[in-house]
Each structure stands twice: as C-alpha cells, then as structure tokens.
N, C-alpha and C positions, 0 to 999 in steps of 0.2 A: 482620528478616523478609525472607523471599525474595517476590518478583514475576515474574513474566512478561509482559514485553509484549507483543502480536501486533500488530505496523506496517501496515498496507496502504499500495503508494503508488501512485497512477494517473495517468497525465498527465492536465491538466484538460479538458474537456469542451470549451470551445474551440479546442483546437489540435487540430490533425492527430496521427492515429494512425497511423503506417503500419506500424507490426508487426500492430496489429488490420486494418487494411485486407488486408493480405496472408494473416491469416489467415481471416479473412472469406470471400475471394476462393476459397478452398484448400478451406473447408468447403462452398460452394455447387458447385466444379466435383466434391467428393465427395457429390454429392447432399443435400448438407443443407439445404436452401434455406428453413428456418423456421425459423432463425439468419439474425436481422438485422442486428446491432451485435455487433462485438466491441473491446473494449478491450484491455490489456495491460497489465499493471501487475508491479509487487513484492510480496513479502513478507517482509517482516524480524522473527526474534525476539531479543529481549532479555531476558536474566535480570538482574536486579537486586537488590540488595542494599541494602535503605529500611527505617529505621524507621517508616514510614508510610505508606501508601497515598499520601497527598498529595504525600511526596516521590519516592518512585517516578513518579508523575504527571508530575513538574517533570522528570524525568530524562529522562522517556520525551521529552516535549516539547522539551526544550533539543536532547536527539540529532538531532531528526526537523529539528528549525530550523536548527542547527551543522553538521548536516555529511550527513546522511540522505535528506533531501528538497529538490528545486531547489526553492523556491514561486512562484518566475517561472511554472515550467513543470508544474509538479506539487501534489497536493493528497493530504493523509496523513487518516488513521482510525488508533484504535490499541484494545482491550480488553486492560483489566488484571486479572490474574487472581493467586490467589498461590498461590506453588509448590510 
C-alpha cells in the first residue's frame, strides 16, 4: 500500500528564531503590526511504500530521527494519509 507522509519541522520553542525574527521585523515595518510571533520551519513529503499503516508510521519516524530532524534543535509533527 502507498502512504504519504507530511513532515512539519520547527525549531524548538526555546531557542532563538532568527529567520522568524527577521521576518517578523519585515512584516511590522510593512504595516502589519498584529503579527506577533513568527516561526520558520520545514515541510517535507514522503511517499511510502508499507504494508501497514504502522509500518509506514515506523518509516516515517526512523526518517525524521536518522537523518531529517536535528532534536537537539528541532521538533517534528507528521499526518499520514494514504495515497
């Protein structure tokens, strides 16, 4: 069976943003000034190839741990959906 996963990946909430900061900064000197926070993050898709949703699951996970997401620095979301 085919899958699709949708990755989100954000740096974590404690460290410093400074793509968001600078966009941030960008949107209030264009008038937008009720835009408070911005973050910046990723979006990665994978199509997959599982005979099971569970293992699709484990695929999705191993990617995001192996080689996809720092977790020093970063924290992932993923919805699986199939294709």
């Amino acid at each position: 069976m085919k899958y699709t996963a949708h990755i989100n990946v954000m740096p974590l909430k404690e460290l410093l943003d400074p793509q968001g900061k600078a966009v941030n900064s960008s949107l209030h000197n264009l008038g937008l000034v009720a835009v408070q926070d911005v973050r910046i993050g990723r979006h990665i898709t994978l199509n997959i190839e599982a005979a099971t949703k569970e293992e699709a699951q484990a695929a999705t996970e191993e990617a995001c741990k192996k080689l996809l997401v720092n977790q020093v620095m970063e924290a992932f979301d993923y919805t699986l959906t199939e294709a």
